[in-house]
KOLKESE-593780 format. One record per residue (C-alpha): x, y, z; residue number from 1. Coordinates in Angstrom, 3 decimals. Last residue first. Layout:
REM residues N
(rec (X Y Z) NUM) ...
REM end
This chain:
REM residues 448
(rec (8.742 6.671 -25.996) 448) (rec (10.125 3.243 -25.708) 447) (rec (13.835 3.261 -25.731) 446) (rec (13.836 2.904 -22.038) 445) (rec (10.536 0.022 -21.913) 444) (rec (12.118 -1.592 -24.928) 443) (rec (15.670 -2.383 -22.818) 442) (rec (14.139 -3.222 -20.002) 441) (rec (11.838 -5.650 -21.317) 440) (rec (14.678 -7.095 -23.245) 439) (rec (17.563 -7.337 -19.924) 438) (rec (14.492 -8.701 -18.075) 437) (rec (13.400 -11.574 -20.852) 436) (rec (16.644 -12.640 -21.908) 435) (rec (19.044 -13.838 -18.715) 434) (rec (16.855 -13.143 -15.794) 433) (rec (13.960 -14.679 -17.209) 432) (rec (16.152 -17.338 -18.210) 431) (rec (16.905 -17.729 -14.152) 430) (rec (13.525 -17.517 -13.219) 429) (rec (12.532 -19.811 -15.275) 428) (rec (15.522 -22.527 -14.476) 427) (rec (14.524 -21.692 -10.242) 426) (rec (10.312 -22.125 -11.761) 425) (rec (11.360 -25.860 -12.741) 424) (rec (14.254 -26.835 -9.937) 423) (rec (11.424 -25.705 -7.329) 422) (rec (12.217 -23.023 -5.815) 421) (rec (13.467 -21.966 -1.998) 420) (rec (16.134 -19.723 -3.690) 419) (rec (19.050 -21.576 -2.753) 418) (rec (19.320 -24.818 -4.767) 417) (rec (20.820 -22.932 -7.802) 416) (rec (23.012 -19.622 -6.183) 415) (rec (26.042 -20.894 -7.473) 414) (rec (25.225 -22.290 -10.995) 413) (rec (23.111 -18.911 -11.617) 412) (rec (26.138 -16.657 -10.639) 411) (rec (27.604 -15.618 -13.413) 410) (rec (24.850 -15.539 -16.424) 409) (rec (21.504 -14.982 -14.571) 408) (rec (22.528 -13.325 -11.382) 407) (rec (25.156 -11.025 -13.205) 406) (rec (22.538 -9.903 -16.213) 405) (rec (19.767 -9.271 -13.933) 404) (rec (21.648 -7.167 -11.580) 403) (rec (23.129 -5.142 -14.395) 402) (rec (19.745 -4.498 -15.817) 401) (rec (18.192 -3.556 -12.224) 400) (rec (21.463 -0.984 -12.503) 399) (rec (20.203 0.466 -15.587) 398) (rec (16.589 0.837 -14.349) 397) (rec (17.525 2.050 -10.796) 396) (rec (19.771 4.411 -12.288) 395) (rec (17.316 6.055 -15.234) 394) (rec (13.930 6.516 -14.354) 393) (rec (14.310 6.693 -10.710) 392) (rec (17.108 8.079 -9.720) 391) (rec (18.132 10.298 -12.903) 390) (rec (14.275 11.699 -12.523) 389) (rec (14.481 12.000 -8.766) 388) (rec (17.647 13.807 -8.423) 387) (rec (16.627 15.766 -11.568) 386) (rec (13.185 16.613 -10.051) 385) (rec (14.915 17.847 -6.676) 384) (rec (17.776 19.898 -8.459) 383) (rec (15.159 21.898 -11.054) 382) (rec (13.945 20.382 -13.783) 381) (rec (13.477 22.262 -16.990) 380) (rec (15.286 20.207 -19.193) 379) (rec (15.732 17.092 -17.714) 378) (rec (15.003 14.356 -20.399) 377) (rec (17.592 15.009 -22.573) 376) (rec (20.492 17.201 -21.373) 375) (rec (20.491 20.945 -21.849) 374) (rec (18.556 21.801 -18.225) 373) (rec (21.247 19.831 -16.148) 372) (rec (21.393 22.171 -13.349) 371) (rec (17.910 23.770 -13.759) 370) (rec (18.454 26.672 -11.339) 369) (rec (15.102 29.081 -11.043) 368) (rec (13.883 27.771 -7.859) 367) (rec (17.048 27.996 -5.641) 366) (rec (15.566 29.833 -3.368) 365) (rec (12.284 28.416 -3.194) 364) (rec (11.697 24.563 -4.120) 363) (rec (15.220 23.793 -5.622) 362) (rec (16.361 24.850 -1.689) 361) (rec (15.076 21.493 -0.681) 360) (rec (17.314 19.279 -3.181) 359) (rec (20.135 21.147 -2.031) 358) (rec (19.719 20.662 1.552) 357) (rec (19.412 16.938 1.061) 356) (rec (23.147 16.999 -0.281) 355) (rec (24.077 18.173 3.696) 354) (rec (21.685 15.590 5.324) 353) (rec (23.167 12.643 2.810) 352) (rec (26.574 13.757 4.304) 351) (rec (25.184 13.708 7.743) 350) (rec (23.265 10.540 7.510) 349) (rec (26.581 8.621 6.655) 348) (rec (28.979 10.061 8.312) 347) (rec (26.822 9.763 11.845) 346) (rec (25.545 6.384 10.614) 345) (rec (29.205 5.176 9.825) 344) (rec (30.373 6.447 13.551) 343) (rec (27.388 4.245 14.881) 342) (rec (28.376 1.514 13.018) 341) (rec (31.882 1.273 13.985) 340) (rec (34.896 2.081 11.853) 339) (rec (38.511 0.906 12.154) 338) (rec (38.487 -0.252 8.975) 337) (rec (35.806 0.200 6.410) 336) (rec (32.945 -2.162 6.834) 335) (rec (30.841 0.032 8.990) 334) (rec (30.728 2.392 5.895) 333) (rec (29.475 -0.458 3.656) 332) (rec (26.429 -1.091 5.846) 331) (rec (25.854 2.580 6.728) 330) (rec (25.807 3.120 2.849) 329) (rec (22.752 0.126 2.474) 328) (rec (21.035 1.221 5.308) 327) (rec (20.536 4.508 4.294) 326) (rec (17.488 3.483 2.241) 325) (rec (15.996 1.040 4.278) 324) (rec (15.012 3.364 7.356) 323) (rec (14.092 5.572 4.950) 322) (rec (11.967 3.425 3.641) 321) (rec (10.750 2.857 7.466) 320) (rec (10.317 6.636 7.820) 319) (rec (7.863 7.487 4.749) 318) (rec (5.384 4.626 5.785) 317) (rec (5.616 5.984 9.455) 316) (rec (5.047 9.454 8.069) 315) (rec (2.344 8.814 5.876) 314) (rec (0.442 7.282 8.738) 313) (rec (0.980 10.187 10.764) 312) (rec (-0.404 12.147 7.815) 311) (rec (-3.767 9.782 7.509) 310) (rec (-4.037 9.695 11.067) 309) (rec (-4.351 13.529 10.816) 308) (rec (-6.651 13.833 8.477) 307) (rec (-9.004 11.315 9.246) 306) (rec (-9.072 13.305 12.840) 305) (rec (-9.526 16.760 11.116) 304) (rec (-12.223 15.511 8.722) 303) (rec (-14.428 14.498 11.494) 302) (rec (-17.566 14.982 9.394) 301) (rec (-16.301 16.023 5.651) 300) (rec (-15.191 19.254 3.732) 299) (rec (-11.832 19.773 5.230) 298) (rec (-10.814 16.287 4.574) 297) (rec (-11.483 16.983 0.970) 296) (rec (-8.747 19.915 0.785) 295) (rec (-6.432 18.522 3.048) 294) (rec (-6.375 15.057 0.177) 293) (rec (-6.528 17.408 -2.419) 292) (rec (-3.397 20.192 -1.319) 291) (rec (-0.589 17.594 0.577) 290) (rec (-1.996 13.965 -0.815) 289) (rec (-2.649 15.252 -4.468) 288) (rec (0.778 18.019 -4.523) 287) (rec (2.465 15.910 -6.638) 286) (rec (0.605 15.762 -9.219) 285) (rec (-3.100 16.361 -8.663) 284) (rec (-4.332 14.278 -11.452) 283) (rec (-7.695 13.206 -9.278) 282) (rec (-9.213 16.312 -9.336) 281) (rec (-11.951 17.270 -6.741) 280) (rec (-15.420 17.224 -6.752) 279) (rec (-15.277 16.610 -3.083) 278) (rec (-16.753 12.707 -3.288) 277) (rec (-14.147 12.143 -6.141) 276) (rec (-11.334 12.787 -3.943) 275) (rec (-12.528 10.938 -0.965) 274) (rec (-13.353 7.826 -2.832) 273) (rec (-9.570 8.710 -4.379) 272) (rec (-7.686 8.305 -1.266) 271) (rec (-8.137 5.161 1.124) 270) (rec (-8.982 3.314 -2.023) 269) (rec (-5.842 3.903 -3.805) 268) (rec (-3.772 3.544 -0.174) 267) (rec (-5.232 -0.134 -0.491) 266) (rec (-4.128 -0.265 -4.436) 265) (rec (-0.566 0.308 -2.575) 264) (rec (-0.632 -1.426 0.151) 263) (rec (-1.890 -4.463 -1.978) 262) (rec (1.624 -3.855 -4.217) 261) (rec (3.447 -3.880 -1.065) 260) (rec (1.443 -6.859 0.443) 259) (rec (2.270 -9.065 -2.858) 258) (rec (5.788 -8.062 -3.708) 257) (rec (6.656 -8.848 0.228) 256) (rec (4.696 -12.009 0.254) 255) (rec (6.384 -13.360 -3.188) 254) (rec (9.772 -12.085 -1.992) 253) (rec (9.591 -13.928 0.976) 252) (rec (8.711 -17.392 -0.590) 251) (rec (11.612 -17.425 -3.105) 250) (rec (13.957 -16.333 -0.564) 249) (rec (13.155 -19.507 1.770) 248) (rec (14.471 -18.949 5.192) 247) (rec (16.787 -22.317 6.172) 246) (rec (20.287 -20.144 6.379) 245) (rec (19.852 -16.585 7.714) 244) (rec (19.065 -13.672 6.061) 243) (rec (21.165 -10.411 6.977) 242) (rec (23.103 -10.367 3.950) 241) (rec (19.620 -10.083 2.135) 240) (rec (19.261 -6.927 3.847) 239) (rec (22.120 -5.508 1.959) 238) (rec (21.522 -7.075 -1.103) 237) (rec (17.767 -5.709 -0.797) 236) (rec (18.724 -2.168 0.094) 235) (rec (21.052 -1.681 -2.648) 234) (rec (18.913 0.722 -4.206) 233) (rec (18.348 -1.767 -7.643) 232) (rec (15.141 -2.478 -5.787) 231) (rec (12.694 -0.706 -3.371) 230) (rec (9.700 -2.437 -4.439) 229) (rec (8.008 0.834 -4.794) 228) (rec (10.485 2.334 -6.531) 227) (rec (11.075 -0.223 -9.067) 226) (rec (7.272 -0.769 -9.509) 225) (rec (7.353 2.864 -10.172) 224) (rec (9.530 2.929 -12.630) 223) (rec (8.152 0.332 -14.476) 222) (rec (4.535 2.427 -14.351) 221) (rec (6.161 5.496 -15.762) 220) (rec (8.183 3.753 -18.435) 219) (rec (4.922 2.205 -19.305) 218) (rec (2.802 4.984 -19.216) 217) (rec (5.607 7.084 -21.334) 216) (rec (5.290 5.046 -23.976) 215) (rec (1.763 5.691 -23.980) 214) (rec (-1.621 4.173 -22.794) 213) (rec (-4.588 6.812 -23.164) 212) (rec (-6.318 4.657 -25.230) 211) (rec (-6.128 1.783 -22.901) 210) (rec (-8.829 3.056 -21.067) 209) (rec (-8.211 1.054 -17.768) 208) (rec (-11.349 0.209 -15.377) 207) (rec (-9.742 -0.696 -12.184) 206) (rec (-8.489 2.644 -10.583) 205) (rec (-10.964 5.422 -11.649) 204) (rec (-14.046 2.808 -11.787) 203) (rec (-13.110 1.570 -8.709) 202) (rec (-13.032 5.205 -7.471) 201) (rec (-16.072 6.035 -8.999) 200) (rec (-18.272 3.517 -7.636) 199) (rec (-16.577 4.409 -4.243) 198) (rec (-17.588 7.794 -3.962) 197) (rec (-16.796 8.448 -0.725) 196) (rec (-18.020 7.521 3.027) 195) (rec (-18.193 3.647 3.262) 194) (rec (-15.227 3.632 1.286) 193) (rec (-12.823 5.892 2.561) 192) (rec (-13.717 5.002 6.428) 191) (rec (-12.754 0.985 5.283) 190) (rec (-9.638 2.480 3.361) 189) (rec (-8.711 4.673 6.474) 188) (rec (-9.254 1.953 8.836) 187) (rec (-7.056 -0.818 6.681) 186) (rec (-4.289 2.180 6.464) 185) (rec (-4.279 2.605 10.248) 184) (rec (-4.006 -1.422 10.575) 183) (rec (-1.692 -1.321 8.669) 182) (rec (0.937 1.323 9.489) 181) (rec (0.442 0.195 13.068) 180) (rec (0.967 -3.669 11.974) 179) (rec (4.669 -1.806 9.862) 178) (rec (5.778 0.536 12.965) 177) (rec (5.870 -1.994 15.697) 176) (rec (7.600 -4.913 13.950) 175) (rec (9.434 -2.572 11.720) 174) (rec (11.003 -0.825 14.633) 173) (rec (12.589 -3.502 16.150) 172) (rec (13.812 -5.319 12.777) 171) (rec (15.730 -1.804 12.207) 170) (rec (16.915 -0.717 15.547) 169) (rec (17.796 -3.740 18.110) 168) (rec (17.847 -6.325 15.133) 167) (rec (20.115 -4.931 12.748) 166) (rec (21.712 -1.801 15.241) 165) (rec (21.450 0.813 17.177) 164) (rec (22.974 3.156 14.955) 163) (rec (20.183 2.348 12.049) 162) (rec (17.234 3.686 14.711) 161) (rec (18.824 7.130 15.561) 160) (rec (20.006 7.697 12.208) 159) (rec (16.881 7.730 10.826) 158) (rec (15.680 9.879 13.527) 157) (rec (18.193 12.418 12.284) 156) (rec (16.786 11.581 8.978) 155) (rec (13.334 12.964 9.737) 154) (rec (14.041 15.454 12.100) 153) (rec (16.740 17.098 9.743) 152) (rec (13.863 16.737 7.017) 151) (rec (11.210 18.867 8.726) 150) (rec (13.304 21.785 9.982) 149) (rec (15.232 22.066 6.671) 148) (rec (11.774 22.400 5.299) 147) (rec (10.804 24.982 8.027) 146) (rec (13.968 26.668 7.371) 145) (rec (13.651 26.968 3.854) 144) (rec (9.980 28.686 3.948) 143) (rec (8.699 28.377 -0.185) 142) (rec (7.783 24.957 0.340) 141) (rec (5.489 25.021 3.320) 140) (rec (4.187 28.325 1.495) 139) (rec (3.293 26.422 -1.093) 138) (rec (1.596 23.707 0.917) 137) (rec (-0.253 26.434 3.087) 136) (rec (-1.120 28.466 -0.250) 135) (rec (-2.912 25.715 -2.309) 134) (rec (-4.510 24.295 1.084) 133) (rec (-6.105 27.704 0.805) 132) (rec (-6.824 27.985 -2.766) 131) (rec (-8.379 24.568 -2.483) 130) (rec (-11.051 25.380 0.195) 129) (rec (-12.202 23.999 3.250) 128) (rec (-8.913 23.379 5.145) 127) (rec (-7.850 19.849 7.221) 126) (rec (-4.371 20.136 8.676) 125) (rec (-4.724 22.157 11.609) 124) (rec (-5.697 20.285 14.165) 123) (rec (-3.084 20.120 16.273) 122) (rec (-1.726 16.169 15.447) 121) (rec (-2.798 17.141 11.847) 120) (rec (-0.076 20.196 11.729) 119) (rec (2.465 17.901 13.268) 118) (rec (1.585 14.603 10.955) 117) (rec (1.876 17.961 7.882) 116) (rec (5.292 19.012 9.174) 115) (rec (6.646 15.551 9.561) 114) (rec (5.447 14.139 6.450) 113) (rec (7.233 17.343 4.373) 112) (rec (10.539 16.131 6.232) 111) (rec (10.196 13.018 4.443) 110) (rec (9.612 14.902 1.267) 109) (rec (13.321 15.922 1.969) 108) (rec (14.468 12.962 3.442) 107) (rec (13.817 11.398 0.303) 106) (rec (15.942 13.660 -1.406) 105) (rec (18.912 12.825 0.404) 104) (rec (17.761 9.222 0.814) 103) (rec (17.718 8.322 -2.458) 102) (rec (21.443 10.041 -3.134) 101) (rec (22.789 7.624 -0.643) 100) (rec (21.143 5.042 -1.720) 99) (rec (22.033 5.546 -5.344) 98) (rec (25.666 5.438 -4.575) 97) (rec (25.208 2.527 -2.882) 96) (rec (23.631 0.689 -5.443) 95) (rec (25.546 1.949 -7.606) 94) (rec (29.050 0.932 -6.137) 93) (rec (28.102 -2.624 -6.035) 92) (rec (26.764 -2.998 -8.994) 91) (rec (29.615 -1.330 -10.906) 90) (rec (31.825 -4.397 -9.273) 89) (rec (30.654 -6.180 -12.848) 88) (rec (33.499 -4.010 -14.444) 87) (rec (35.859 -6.363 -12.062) 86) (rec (35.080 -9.261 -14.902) 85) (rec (34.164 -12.518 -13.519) 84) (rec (36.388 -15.377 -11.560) 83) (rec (33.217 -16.693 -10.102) 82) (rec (34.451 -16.197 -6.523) 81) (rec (36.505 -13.255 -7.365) 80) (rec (33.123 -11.425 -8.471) 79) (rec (31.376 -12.602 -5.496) 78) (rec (33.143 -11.238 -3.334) 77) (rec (33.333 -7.802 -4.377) 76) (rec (29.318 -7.930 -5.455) 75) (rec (28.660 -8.704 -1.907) 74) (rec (31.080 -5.953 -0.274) 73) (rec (29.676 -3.326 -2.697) 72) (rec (26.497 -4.144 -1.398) 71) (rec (27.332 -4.296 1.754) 70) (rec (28.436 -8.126 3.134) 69) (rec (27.441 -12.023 2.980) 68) (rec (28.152 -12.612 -0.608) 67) (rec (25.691 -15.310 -0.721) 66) (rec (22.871 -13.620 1.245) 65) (rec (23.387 -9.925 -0.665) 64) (rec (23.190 -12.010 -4.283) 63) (rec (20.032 -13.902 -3.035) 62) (rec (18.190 -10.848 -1.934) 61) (rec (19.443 -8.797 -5.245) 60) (rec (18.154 -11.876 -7.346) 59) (rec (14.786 -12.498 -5.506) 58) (rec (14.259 -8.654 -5.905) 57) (rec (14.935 -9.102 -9.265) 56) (rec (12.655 -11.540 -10.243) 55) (rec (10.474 -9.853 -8.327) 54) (rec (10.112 -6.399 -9.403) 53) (rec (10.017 -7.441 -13.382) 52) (rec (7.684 -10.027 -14.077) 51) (rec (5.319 -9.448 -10.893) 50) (rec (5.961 -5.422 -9.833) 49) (rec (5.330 -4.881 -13.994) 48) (rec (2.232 -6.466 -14.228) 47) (rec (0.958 -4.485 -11.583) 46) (rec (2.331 -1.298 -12.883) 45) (rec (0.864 -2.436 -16.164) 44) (rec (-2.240 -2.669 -14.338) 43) (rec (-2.004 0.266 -12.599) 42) (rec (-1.972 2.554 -15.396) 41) (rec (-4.352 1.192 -17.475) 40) (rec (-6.934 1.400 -14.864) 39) (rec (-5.627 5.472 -13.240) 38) (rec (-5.271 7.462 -16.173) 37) (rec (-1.452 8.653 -16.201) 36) (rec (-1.653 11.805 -14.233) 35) (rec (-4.025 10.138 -10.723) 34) (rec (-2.128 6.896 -11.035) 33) (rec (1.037 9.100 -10.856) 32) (rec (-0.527 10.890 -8.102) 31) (rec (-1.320 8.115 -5.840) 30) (rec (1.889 5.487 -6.720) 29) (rec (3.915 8.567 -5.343) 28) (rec (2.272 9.457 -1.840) 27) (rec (1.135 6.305 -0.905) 26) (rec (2.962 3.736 -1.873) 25) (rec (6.514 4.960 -3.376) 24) (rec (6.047 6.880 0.159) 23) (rec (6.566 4.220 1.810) 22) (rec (6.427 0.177 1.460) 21) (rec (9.488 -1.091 0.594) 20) (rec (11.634 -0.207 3.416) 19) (rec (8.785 -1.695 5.944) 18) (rec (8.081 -4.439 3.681) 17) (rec (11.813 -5.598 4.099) 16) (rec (11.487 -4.867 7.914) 15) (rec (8.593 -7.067 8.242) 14) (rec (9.495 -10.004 5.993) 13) (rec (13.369 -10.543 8.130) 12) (rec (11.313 -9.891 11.612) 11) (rec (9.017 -12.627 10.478) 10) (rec (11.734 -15.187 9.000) 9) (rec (13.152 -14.991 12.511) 8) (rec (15.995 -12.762 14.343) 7) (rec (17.378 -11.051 11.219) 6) (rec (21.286 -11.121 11.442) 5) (rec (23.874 -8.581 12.265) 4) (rec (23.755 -8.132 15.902) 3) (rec (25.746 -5.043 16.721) 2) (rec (29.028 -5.436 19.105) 1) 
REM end
């Protein structure tokens, strides 16, 4: 029999930061920073995590705690409780649905974190020159069975935590992995600063040109504060399920929204003094952690350690939201008769395995196939970027929409009293949740 309840308030904080914070953090909140400007940039992503992450974080945690299940158990429930419309059981099924795809692609760049902790744990890592951390990442990319290598470790340990359970596996490994993550991070920064071009980074990160603000800054931005905080994935509801009675939702979600979005500028200032001290360019893309970051460790005094501390602190960030992402589908799967968790985990982490593959062959063999290339939005992506694009720019907005609506219209009389609010910000949160979400939402998709 798994425990399935949090163990304190503490364990229930750490593992939700540990599935928020990840590679939304450090790896993607980095380069699209870098692309989109840097100031302007992260202040509407900032702005975005507070009026938009949070209210709906608070409404996914609540909706999980009251319906007591999965996601799609929750939603269930709750939808004959209230008497609503079955189409509002779409919820339910997203969320898991877009777990499960999350962490198939996830897993992928998860598997990229393993190879590059490995090559820093040997000292290889760090290089001198751009052209050749250029070719080791490409060529990282361009070997299938080293990436296949890479992200069966990662979700095959995955798996290994989520089968042993709530407390046992997840809050276990959050308590050690999230201080370690920290405290690594903290040291990095302090090294970062004390060593790069700091007046330039703060410059870079806190001076926005709001010039260079588009539509497609703000789209950017809210979809990273959605994929940073981890909502609309189902996680939330799920782990909200897991929250005992007495633990104040309302105070939780304001420390988890505030140390994820401080992990974030944090990894900012662990990264781009370094950047700017080499010369280098800070809209990398993608490739700014794996080809700048090796680049400008090569080129300073005990590069190779900073490096690889900096990878195995990738790693850990990458694992615990992945951790959090197949939680939500080995939730629902130990719900189906007859099935325990551990079987669910095996079913579960080896489907999401299997789909993985196809993301990682978009990066060699299957370079040239652009399987929705004559729909809006992703022509010219291959099966990785359309898996991310449809993820994150589309599904986790739509389905944060859905959330908002249900909380604020069906459920608000039920869940009133439970948030850990006073009755003045529960009736703002709840008209935020009514008008001002489904709006923002709304302009920030049609925005371009």
């Amino acid at each position: 029999m798994h425990d399935k309840r949090w163990s304190s308030g503490l364990g229930f904080i750490l593992a939700t930061i540990g599935a928020a914070v990840g590679l939304g953090n450090l790896w993607r909140f980095s380069f699209l920073a870098g692309e989109n400007g840097g100031g302007a940039f992260v202040l509407i992503y900032i702005a975005c995590v507070f009026l938009i992450g949070m209210p709906i974080m608070l409404a996914e945690l609540v909706l999980g705690r009251t319906g007591g299940g999965s996601a799609i158990h929750s939603i269930k429930a709750l939808v004959s409780k209230t008497g609503a419309s079955n189409g509002w059981q779409i919820i339910g099924f997203m969320s898991v649905f877009i777990a499960f795809v999350g962490i198939a692609y996830y897993s992928v760049v998860g598997g990229w974190t393993v190879d590059f902790a490995a090559q820093g744990i040997v000292g290889k890592v760090t290089s001198v020159d751009g052209t050749i951390a250029t070719g080791r990442f490409n060529a990282m990319l361009a070997n299938p069975w080293r990436l296949l290598l890479g992200h069966s470790i990662f979700i095959g340990g995955v798996m290994l935590v989520l089968i042993r359970g709530v407390q046992g596996g997840i809050e276990a490994f959050s308590r050690i992995l999230m201080p370690a993550l920290f405290i690594m991070l903290a040291g990095l920064m302090s090294y970062a600063l004390v060593t790069g071009d700091t007046a330039q980074a703060f410059d870079f990160l806190f001076s926005p040109d709001w010039s260079a603000v588009t539509g497609k800054t703000v789209i950017v931005a809210a979809g990273q504060a959605f994929f940073s905080l981890a909502i609309g994935v189902g996680i939330m509801i799920t782990y909200g399920a897991y929250v005992p009675e007495g633990i104040s939702l309302g105070r939780s979600v304001a420390i988890i929204a505030l140390v994820d979005t401080g992990i974030a500028l944090m990894a900012g200032l662990a990264i781009f003094p370094l950047v700017f001290a080499q010369g280098l360019d800070p809209a990398g893309g993608p490739g700014l952690i794996f080809v700048t970051l090796p680049t400008a460790f090569g080129q300073m005094t005990g590069g190779a350690i900073v490096g690889a501390v900096f990878f195995v602190l990738l790693f850990f960030a990458a694992f615990t939201t992945g951790i959090g992402t197949l939680e939500p589908v080995v939730a629902w799967m130990a719900e189906q008769r007859g099935m325990s968790r551990t079987r669910g985990t095996i079913l579960a982490g080896s489907a999401a395995w299997f789909i993985g593959i196809t993301a990682l062959l978009s990066f060699n063999i299957w370079k040239d196939i652009f399987p929705l290339n004559g729909v809006p939005g992703f022509a010219g992506k291959g099966v990785f970027d359309t898996m991310d694009f449809a993820i994150a720019s589309v599904l986790l907005p739509f389905n944060g929409f859905m959330i908002a609506l249900f909380t604020g219209w069906i459920m608000a009389k039920i869940v009133r009293g439970k948030l850990g609010l006073s009755a003045t910000l529960e009736s703002v949160w709840i008209w935020t949740l009514r008008i001002l979400l489904p709006l923002a939402i709304i302009l920030i998709a049609v925005w371009k």
